[in-house]
C-alpha positions in Angstrom: 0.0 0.0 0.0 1.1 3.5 -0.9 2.4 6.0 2.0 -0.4 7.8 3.9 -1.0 11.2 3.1 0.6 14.1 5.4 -2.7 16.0 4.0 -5.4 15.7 2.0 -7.4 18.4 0.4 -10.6 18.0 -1.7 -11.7 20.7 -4.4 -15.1 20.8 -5.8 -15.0 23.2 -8.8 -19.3 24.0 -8.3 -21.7 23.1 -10.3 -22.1 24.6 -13.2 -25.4 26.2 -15.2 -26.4 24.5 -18.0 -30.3 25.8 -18.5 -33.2 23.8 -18.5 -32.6 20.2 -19.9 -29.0 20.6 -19.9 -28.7 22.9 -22.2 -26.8 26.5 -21.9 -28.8 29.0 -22.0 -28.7 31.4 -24.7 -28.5 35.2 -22.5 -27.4 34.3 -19.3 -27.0 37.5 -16.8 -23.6 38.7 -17.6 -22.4 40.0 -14.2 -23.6 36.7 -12.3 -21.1 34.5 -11.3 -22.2 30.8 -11.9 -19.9 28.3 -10.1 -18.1 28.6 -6.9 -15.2 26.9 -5.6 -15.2 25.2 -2.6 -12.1 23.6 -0.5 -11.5 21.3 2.1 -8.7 19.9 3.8 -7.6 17.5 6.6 -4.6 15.8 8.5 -4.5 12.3 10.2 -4.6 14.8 13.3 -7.1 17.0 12.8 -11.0 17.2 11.6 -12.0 18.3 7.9 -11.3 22.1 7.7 -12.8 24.7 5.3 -10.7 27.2 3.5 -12.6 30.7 4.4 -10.0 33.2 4.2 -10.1 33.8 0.0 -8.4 37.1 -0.9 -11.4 39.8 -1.2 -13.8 38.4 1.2 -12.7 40.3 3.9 -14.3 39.4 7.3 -17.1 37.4 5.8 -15.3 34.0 6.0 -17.1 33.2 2.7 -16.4 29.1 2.3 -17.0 29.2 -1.7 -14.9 31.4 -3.9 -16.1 32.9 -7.7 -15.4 31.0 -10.4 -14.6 34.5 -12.1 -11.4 36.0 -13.3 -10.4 39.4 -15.1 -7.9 40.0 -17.5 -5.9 43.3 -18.5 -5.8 44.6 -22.3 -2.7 42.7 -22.5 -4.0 39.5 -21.3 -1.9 39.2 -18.2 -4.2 38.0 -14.8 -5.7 41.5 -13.3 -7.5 39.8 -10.6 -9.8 36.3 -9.4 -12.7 35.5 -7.1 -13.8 37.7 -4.7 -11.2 40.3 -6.0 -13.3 40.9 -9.1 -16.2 42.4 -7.7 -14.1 46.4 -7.5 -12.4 45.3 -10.7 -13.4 45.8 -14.2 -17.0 47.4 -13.7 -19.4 47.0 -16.4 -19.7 50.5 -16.9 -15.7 51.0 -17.0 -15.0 47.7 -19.1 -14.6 49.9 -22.6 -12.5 52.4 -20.9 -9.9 49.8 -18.9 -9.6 47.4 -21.7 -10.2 44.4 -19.2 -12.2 41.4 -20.0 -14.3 39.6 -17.3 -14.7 35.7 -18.0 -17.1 34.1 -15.7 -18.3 30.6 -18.0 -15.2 28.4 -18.4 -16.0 25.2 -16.8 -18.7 24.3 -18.6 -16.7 24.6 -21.4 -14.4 22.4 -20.4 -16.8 20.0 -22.1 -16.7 20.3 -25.6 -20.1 19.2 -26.3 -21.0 22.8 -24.8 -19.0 25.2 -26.9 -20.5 25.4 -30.3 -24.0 26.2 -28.6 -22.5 29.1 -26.6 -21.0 31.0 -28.8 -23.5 33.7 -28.3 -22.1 34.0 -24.6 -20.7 37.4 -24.2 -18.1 36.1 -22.1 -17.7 32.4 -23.4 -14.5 31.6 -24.9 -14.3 30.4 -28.6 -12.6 27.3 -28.4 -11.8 24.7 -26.3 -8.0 26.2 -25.5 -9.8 29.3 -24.5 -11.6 27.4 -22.3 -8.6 25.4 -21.0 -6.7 28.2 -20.9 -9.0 30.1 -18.5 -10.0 27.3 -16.3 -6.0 26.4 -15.6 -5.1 30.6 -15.1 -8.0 30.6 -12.7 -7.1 27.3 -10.9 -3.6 28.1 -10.8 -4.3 31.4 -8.5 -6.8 28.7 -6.1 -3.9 26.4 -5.6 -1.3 29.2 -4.7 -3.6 30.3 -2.3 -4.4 26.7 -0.9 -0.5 26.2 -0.9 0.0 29.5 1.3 -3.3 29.5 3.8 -2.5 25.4 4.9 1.3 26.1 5.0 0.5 28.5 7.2 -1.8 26.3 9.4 0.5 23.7 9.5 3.9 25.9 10.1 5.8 25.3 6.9 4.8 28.8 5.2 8.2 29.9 6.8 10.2 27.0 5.8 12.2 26.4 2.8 10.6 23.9 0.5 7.3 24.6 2.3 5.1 21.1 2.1 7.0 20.3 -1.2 8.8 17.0 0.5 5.3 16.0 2.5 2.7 13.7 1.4 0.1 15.7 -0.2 -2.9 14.1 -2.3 -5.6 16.1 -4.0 -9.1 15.4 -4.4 -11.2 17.0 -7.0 -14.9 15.8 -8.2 -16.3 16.3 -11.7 -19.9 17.4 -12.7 -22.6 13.8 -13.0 -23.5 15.6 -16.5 -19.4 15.0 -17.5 -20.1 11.1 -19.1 -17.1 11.8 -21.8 -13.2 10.2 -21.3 -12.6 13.6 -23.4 -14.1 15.8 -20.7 -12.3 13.9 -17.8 -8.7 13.4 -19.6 -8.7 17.7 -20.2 -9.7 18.2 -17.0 -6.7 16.0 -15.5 -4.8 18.0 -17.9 -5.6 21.5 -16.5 -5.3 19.9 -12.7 -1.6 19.2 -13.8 -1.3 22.6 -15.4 -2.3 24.8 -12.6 0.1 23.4 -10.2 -2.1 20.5 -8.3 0.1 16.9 -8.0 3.2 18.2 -9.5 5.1 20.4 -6.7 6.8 17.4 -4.8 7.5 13.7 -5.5 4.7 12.8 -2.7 2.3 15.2 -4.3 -0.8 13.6 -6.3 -4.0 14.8 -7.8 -6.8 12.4 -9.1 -10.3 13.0 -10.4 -12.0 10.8 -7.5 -16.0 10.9 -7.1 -18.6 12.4 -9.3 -20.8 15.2 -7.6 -23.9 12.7 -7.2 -21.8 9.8 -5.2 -19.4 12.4 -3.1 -22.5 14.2 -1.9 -24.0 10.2 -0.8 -20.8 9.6 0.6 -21.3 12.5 3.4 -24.6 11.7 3.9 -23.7 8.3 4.5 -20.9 8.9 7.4 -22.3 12.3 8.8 -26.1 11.9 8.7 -27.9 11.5 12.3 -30.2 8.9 11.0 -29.6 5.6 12.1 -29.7 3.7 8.8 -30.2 -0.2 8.5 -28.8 -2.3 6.6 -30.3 -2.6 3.2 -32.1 1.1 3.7 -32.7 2.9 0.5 -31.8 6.0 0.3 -31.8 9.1 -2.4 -29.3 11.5 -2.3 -30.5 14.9 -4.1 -27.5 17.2 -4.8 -29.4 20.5 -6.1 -26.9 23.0 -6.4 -26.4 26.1 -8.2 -26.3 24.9 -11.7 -27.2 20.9 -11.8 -28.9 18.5 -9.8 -27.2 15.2 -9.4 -29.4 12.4 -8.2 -27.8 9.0 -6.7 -30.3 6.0 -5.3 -28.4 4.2 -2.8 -28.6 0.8 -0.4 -26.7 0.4 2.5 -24.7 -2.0 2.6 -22.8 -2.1 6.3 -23.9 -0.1 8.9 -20.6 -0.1 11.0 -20.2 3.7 12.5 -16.8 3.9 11.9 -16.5 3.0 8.0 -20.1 2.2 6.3 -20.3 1.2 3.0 -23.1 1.5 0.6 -24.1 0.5 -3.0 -25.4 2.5 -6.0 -28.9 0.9 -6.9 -28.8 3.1 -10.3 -26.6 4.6 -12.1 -26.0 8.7 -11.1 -27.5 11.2 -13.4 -27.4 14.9 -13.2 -29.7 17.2 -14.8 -29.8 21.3 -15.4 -32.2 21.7 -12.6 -30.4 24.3 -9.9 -30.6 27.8 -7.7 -28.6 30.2 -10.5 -32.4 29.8 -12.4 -34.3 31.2 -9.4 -31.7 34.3 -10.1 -32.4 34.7 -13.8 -36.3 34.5 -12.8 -35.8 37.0 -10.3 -34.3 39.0 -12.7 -36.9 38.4 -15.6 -39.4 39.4 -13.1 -37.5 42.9 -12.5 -36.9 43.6 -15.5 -40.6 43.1 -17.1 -41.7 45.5 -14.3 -39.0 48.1 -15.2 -39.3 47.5 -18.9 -42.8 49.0 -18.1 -41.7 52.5 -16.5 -38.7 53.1 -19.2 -38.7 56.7 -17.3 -37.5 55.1 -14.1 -35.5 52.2 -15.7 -33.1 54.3 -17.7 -32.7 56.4 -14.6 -31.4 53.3 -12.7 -28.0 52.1 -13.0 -26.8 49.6 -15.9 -28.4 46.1 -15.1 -29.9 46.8 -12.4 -32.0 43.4 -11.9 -28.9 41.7 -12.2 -27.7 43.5 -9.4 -30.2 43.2 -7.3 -30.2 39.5 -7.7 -26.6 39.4 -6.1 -27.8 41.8 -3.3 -27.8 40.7 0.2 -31.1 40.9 1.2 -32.7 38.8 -2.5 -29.5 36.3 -1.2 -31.0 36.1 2.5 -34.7 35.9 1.1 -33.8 33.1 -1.4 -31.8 30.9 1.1 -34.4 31.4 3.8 -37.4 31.2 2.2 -39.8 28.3 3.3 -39.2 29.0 7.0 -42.1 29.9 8.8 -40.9 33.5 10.1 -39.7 34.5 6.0 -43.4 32.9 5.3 -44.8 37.1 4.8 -48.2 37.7 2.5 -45.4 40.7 0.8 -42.1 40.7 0.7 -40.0 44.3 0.5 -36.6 44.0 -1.2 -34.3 47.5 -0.8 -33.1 48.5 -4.1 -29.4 50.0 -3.6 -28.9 53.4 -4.9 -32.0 53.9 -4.4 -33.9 57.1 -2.2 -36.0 55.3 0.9 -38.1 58.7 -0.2 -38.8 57.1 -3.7 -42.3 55.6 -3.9 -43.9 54.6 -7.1 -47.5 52.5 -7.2 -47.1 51.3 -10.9 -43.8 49.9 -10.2 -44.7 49.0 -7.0 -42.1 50.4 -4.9 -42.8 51.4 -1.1 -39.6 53.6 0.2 -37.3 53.0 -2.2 -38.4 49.2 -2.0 -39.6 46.9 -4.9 -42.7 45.0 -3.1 -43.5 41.1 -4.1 -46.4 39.2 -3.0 -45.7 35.4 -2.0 -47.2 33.9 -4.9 -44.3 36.0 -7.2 -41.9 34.6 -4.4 -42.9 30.9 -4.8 -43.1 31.0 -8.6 -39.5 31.1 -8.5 -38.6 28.1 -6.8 -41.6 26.3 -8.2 -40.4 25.1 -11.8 -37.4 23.9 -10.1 -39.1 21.9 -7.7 -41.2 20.8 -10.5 -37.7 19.3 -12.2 -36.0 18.2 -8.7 -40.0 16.0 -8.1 -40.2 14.5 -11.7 -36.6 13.3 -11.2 -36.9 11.9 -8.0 -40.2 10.0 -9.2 -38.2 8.7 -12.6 -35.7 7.0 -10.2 -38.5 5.8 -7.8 -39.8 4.3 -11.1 -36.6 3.3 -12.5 -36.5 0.7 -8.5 -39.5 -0.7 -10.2 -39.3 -1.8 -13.1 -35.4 -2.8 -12.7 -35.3 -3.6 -9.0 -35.4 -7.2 -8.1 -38.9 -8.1 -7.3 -38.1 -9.6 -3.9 -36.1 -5.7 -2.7 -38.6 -3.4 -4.5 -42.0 -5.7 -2.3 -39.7 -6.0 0.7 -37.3 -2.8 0.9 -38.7 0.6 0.0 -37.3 4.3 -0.2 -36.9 5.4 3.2 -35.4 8.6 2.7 -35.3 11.9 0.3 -31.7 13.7 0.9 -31.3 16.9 0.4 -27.5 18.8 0.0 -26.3 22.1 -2.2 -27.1 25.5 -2.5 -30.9 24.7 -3.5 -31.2 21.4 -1.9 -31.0 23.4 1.5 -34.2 25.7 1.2 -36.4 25.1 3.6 -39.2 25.9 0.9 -37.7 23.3 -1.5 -37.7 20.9 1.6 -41.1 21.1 2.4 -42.5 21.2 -1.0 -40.8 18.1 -1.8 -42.4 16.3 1.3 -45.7 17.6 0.7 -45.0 16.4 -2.8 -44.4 12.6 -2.0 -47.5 12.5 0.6 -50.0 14.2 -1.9 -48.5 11.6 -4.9 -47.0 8.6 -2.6 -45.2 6.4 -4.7 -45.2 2.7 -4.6 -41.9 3.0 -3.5 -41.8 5.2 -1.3 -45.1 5.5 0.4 -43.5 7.0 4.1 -40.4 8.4 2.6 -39.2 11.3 4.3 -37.3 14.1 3.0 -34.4 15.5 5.1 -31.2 18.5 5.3 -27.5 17.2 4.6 -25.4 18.7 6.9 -23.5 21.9 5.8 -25.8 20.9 2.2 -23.4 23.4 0.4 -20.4 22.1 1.4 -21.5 18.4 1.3 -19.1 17.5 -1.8 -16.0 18.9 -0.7 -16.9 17.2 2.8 -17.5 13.2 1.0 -14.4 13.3 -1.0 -12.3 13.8 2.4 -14.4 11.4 4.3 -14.5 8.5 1.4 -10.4 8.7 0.6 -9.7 8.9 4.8 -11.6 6.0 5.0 -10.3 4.2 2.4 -6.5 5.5 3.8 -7.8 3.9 7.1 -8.9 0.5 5.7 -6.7 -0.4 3.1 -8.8 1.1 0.5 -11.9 -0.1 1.7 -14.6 2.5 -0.1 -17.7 4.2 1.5 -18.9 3.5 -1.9 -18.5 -0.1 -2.3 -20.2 -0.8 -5.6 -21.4 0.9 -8.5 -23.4 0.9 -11.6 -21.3 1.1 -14.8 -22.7 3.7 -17.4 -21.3 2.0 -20.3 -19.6 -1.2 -21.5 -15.8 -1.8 -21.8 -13.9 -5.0 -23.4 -10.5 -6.0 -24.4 -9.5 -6.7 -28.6 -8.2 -10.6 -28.1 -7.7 -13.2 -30.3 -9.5 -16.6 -29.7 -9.2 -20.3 -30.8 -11.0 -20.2 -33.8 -14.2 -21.9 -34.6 -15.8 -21.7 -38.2 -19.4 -21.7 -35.9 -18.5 -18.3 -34.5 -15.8 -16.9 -36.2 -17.4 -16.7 -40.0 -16.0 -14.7 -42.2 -13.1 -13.3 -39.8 -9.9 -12.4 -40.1 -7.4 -15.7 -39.0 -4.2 -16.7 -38.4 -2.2 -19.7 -38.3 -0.3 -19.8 -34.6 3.4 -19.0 -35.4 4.5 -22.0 -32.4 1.5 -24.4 -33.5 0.7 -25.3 -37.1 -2.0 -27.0 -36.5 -3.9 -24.2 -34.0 -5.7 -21.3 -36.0 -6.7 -17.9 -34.1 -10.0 -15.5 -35.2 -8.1 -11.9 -34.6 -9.7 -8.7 -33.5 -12.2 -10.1 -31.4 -13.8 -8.4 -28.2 -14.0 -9.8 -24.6 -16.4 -7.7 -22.3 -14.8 -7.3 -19.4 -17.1 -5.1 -18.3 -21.2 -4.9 -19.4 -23.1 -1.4 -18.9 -25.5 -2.4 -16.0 -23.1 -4.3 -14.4 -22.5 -3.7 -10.1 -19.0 -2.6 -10.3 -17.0 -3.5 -7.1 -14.8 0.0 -6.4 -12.3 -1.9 -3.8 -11.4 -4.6 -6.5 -9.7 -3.6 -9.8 -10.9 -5.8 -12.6 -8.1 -7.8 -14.0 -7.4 -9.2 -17.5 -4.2 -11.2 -18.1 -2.4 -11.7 -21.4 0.1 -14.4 -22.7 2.4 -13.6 -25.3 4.8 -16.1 -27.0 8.4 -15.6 -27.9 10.8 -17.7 -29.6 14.0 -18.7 -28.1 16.4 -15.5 -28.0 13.9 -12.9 -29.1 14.1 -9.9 -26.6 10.6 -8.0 -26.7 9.4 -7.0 -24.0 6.4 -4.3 -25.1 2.9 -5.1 -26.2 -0.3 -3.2 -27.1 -3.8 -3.7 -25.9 -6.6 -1.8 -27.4 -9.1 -0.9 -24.8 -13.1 -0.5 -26.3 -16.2 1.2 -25.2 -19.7 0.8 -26.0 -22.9 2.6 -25.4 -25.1 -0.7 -26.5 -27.1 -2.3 -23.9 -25.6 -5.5 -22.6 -27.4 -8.1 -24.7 -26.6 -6.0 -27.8 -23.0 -5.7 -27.3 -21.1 -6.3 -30.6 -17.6 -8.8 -31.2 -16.2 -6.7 -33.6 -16.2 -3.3 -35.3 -16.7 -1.3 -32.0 -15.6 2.2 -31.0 -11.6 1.9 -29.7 -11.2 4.1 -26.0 -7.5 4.0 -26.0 -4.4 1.8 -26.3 -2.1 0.6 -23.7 1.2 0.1 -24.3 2.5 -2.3 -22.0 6.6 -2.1 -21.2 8.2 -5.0 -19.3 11.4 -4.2 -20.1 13.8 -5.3 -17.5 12.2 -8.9 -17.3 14.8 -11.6 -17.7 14.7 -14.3 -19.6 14.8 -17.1 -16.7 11.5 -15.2 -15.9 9.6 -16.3 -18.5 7.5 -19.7 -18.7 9.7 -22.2 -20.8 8.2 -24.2 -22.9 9.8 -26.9 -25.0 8.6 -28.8 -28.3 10.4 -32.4 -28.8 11.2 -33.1 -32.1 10.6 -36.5 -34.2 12.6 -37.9 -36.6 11.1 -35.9 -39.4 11.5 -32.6 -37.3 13.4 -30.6 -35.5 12.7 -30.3 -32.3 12.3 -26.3 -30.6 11.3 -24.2 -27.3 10.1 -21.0 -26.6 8.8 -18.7 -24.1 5.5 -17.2 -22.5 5.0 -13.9 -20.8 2.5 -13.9 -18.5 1.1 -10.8 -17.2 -2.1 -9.1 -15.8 -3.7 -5.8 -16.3 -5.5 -4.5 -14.0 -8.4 -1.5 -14.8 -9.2 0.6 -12.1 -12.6 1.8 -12.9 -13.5 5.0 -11.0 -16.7 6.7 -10.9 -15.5 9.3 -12.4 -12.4 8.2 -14.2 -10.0 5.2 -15.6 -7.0 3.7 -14.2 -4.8 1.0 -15.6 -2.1 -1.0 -13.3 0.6 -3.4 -15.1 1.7 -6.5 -12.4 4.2 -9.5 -13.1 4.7 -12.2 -11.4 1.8 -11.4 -8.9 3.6 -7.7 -8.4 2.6 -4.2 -9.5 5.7 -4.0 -12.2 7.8 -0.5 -11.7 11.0 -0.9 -12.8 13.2 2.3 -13.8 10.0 3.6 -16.6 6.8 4.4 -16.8 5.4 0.2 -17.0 1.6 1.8 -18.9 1.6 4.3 -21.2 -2.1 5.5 -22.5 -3.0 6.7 -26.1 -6.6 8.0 -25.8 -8.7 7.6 -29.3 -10.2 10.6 -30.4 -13.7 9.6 -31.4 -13.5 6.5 -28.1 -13.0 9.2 -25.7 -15.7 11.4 -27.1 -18.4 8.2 -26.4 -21.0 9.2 -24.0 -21.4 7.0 -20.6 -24.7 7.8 -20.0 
């Protein structure tokens, strides 16, 4: 087992908006900041700790930083998070020269950019995208490197944390189903700084949103779960809403484990659309009075919807004292002597009834309750008839920014007793714990536990999204291999192979054990005194369901190039071939060795062992070559 971490620290980039249905919307508010980044660290000694001291946010201890970052005329960084709001104002953009960008992550994924182009602030390609996501993540890990250096008394040191331990954490979006989406991601990790500064240093792409956000709910909850309770965890944040149906599968306190029932799926439900309806709502009232409008300052319903007190009334909302028949929202800038009945405006103060209140949340909760019933549905009618009669949904859990409104809470609840389901006829609906921080919080808790175990996962199985198989050759058999390509075995005349077959290692629908890597072994033959010691394996991916899954002509992920240089010869498996009188007799060799594929929620890992040993030797033992169009498959 590798060395335990000195620290870990877990980075959830937000979630970002992607409109109703997933798709981006095509005028988003061009001053709202969409994604936050939240960050957590811990040591073997101490408890999970927030980052709360980003540049900017002066004494609000704000535990999410902007996504948002400003460049000069000349392209070199002006400023980042917080430090953007006094920087480059709208109204002073022409003069400065500077250039706000705000939607980068979402273009990450490539599927996103030729529908955005009509983004103000989106960038134009994919290396504008990359390009902006690494400059802005390269500023969040100085400031991680400086503010736990500091905690941990090495900012004064020379070398800092460089020679310690350090592994980094970072979840992806449920919507990201693409090797594409996950490989540039790794990519800009690398590029900003993350894994690289010291030879203990690491960064991996660990848990999707949907199963980090189960994960906390799993070890921090105060319900008393039992084994084999179903539960679904509802990650509604800002921009998506990730939803992951769950069993439990050991109810030890110290290190539970549970299994995914379905696979995770994220959807563009989240909180950043109850600010554009805010805003919509504004500005048809002001698009009314023109006379007042243009006296206001430039996008003014924008700003209001980043105002403290819309911020307060949207996070509190639902509870019983915010529960008013009218709600009065200051508008900055504005005289408290101003009064206007068309607008309706009381002392400088836009006035909304409850019913304009509620509308906003309510097409959200609409989406969040028609997702929740398709999984409900989903237990039926692929459930297995003794669990879905016997074991139903217990529990609704709620985490992110809009998972924690009270309003979106209740109306959920109310929801599943005015429409029970089958499946969840007493189901009840219940807060995460710190719900916006929940994903930061299960990436900690599921790598210490596995540090603590031996790699023993809180998620201990899961669904695979698609289907993966190794290109073999196999004895051939005019039944099955018709019409194929074969060839005569070079150490056996009489043995014919059928080349550029598929094994399906593993079948989309499958349960997917995280602790154990699946393993494939290969056996080459070499004749006496030939040296190779390098072979490639081509890795493929399929979208088919499992009983349509092709032999042949199927999409190729990537390639693995497998180097065992540094085996000896009196390593290999001799074999011999006695001769008769006619022949001459000859040996040769086999090399016997395994792959092993690590097959992460979110990502895929590859291990090369001989001899019953991870192989190391003085190279890199795997190299990948990721296929264009395989990596560009969707998973879901």
């Amino acid at each position: 087992m590798n060395q335990a971490p000195d620290i870990i620290v877990s980075v959830d980039l937000g979630t970002t908006f992607t409109g109703n249905h997933g798709q981006i919307p095509s005028k988003p508010p061009p001053a709202v900041s969409l994604t936050a980044i939240g960050v957590g660290w811990k040591t073997p000694r101490t408890p999970i700790q927030v980052i709360n001291d980003w540049p900017g946010s002066g004494d609000r201890a704000e535990r999410k930083v902007p996504t948002t970052i400003v460049y000069n005329a000349d392209g070199t960084l002006s400023s980042w998070g917080f430090m953007c709001a006094d920087d480059d104002d709208d109204d002073q953009a022409p003069l400065s020269g500077k250039t706000r960008r705000e939607f980068f992550k979402i273009f990450i994924d490539s599927g996103n950019l030729a529908a955005a182009q009509s983004l103000p602030r989106a960038p134009k390609t994919i290396e504008e995208a990359e390009r902006f996501a690494t400059d802005y993540l390269r500023q969040v890990y100085s400031h991680i490197k400086e503010s736990i250096e500091m905690q941990i008394g090495r900012r004064q040191v020379a070398g800092g944390w460089e020679d310690m331990v350090v592994v980094f954490l970072f979840s992806v979006p449920t919507t990201w189903t693409r090797m594409e989406t996950i490989n540039t991601f790794k990519g800009i990790i690398r590029s900003a700084g993350f894994g690289v500064e010291g030879p203990g240093h690491s960064a991996q792409v660990d848990l999707t949103e949907a199963e980090a956000a189960a994960v906390a709910t799993l070890k921090t909850s105060a319900i008393n779960y039992k084994a084999d309770s179903l539960f679904l965890a509802v990650d509604a944040g800002g921009g998506t809403t990730d939803l992951s149906l769950m069993r439990v599968k050991s109810t030890d306190p110290r290190f539970p484990q549970m299994a995914q029932v379905s696979a995770v799926k994220g959807v563009g439900i989240g909180s950043t659309l109850i600010d554009r309806a805010f805003i919509r709502l504004v500005d048809q009232r002001l698009n009314a009075w023109p006379e007042v409008r243009d006296l206001l300052p430039a996008n003014f319903a924008v700003r209001m919807s980043k105002s403290h007190h819309f911020r307060t009334l949207k996070h509190k909302f639902g509870e019983r004292v915010y529960m008013l028949p009218l709600f009065k929202i200051p508008m900055d800038g504005v005289s408290h002597n101003f009064n206007h009945s068309g607008l309706r405006v009381e002392n400088g103060r836009l006035v909304f009834t409850m019913f304009e209140i509620q509308s906003l949340f309510d097409t959200q909760i609409e989406g969040v309750t028609k997702q929740t019933t398709e999984q409900l549905n989903w237990l039926s009618e692929h459930g297995k008839a003794d669990q879905v009669l016997g074991l139903m949904q217990e529990f609704v859990i709620l985490s992110g920014g809009l998972g924690s409104s009270a309003y979106v809470r209740q109306s959920i609840q109310q929801h599943l007793i005015n429409f029970p389901h089958p499946n969840a006829s007493q189901a009840v609906v219940v807060p995460c714990q710190d719900p916006q921080l929940v994903v930061v919080r299960g990436l900690l808790l599921d790598h210490q536990q596995k540090v603590e175990t031996g790699q023993l996962s809180v998620l201990a199985t899961r669904v695979a999204r698609a289907s993966y198989g190794v290109k073999v050759r196999q004895v051939y058999s005019p039944a099955e291999h018709f019409d194929e390509q074969v060839v005569r075995d070079p150490f056996d005349s009489k043995r014919l192979w059928a080349v550029n077959q598929i094994q399906w290692i593993i079948r989309k629908g499958d349960i997917v054990d995280t602790n154990c890597p699946l393993i494939k072994e290969f056996e080459f033959r070499l004749a006496d005194g030939e040296t190779t010691r390098s072979w490639d394996t081509d890795i493929l991916i399929s979208q088919n369901e499992a009983s349509f899954l092709p032999t042949t002509g199927v999409t190729r992920l990537c390639r693995l190039k497998s180097n065992l240089d540094g085996v000896e010869q009196h390593q290999l498996v001799l074999k011999q071939k006695r001769g008769t009188c006619m022949t001459k007799g000859y040996k040769f060799y086999i090399c016997v060795f395994e792959v092993r594929i690590i097959v992460a929620p979110a990502d895929l890992r590859f291990e090369l062992w001989f001899g019953g040993q991870r192989f190391s030797g003085s190279h890199d033992p795997i190299a990948i070559e990721w296929d264009e169009l395989g990596t560009r498959v969707e998973t879901i």
